[in-house]
N, C-alpha and C positions, 0 to 999 in steps of 0.2 A: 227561383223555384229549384228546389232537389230532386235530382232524376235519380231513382231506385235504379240500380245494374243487377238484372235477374242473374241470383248464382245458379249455376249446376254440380252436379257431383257427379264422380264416379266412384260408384263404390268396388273398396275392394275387401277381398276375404282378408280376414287374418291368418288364413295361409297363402296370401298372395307369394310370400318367398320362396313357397313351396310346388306349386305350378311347375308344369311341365315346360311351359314356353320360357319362367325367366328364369328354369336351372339350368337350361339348356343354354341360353344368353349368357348368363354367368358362367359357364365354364368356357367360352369362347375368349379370346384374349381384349383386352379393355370391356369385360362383361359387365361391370358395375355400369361401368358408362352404357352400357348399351340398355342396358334394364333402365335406367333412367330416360334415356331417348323414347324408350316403349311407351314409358307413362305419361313421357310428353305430351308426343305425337296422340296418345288415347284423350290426354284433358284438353287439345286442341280439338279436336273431332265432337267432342258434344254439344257443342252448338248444331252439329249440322247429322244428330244420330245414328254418331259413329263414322261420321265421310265429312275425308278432306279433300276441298276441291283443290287446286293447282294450274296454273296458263301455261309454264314452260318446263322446266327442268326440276322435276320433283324433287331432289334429292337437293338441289341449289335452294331450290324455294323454302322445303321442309328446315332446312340449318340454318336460313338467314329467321325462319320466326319461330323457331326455338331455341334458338343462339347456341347451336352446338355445332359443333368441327363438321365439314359435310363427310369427311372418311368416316366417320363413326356414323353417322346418319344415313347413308348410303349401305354401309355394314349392315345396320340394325334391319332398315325395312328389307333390302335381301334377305336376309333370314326371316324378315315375318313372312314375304313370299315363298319362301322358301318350305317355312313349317306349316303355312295355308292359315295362318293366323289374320292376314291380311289379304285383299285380292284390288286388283284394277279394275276398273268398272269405267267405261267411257273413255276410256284411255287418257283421261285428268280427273280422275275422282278414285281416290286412295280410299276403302272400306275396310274397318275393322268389323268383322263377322262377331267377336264376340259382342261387341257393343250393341249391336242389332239385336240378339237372341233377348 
């Protein structure tokens, strides 16, 4: 028997390069990379809309399952914290606020 894998999307504008938060990330140093973590971390999140949950060390946990560097990972969500792009909720559950709206 063939099990169907329901897809999700995240849409984004076609001025997504244009946004505040990833010109902002891009002019940061390893920006490209950090724009890329952003959109990671966002097409991980919707199964659970827009919240990633986490057991221990967010930034260990986030880089082993989107296989990037944890400096760059660690980088990125600081700054999502930082611009309130993201927030902690539970103190293990990482929410992307746009993804909710």
């Amino acid at each position: 028997m063939i099990k169907h894998k329901r897809q999700k999307y995240l849409r984004v504008n076609e001025d997504f390069f244009n946004e505040k938060i990833v010109k902002y990330l891009k002019r940061l140093d390893r920006g490209e990379t950090l724009v890329i973590i952003y959109l990671k971390l966002q097409l991980k999140s919707l199964d659970n809309n827009g919240e990633i949950y986490f057991c221990n060390n967010l930034y260990t946990e986030m880089a082993n399952v989107i296989e990037e560097d944890e400096k760059d990972v660690k980088r990125c969500i600081d700054e999502l914290f930082k611009t309130k792009f993201i927030e902690l909720r539970d103190n293990n559950t990482l929410v992307f606020k746009r993804l909710q709206e």
